[in-house]
C-alpha positions in Angstrom: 0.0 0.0 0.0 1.5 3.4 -0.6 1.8 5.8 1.9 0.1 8.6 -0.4 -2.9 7.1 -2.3 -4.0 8.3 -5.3 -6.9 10.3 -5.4 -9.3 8.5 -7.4 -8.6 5.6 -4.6 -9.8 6.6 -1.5 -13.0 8.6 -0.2 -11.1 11.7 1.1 -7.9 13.6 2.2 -8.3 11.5 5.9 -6.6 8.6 4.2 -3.2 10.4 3.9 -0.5 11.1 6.5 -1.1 13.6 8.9 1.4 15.6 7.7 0.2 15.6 4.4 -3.0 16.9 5.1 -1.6 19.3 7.2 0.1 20.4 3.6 -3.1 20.1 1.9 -5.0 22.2 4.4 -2.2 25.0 4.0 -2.6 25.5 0.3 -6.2 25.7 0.4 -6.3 28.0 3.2 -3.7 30.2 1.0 -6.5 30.6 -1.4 -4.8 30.7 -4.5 -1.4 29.3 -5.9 1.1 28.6 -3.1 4.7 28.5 -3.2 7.1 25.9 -1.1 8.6 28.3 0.9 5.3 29.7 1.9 4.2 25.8 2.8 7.3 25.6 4.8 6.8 28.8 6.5 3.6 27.7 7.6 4.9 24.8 8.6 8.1 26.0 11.0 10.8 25.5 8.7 13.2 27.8 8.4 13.9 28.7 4.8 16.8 31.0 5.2 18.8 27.6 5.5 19.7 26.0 2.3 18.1 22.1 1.3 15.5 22.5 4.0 12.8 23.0 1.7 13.6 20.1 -0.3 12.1 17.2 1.1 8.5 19.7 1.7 8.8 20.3 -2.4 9.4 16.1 -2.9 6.2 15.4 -0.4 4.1 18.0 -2.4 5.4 17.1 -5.8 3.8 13.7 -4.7 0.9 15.3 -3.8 0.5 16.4 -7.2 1.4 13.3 -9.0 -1.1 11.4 -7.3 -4.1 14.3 -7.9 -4.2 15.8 -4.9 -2.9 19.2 -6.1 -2.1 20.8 -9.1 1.6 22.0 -9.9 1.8 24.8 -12.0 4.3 25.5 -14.6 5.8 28.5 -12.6 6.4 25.8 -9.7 3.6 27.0 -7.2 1.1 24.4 -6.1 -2.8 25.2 -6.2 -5.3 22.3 -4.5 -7.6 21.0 -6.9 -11.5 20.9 -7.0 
């Protein structure tokens, strides 16, 4: 089983991680496209320090390969319908 479904799998966001929909709830509270460093701001992580942000842009480029978000081209993330 992987650790983040795809979309189309499960009922809802309540099947993922808890720190994935911690993620998810961030970017639709930003109510519009969101970047990584605004995610990690959000989340306590200190940007100013560089790789940090790195694993946060792997677990939301998941997030988007599986359909639970939308990655633009300009590399900002945007939750889908």
């Amino acid at each position: 089983m992987l650790k983040v479904p795809y979309r189309s799998e499960v009922a809802d966001a309540s099947a993922l991680p808890v720190d994935y929909q911690r993620m998810l709830q961030i970017v639709k509270a930003a109510g519009g496209p969101v970047m990584v460093k605004e995610v990690g701001a959000e989340l306590g992580i200190d940007a100013s320090v560089p790789g940090r942000l790195e694993p946060l842009c792997g677990k939301l480029s998941k997030l988007a390969a599986r359909g639970w978000l939308y990655k633009l081209p300009n590399g900002t993330y945007r939750i889908r319908p």
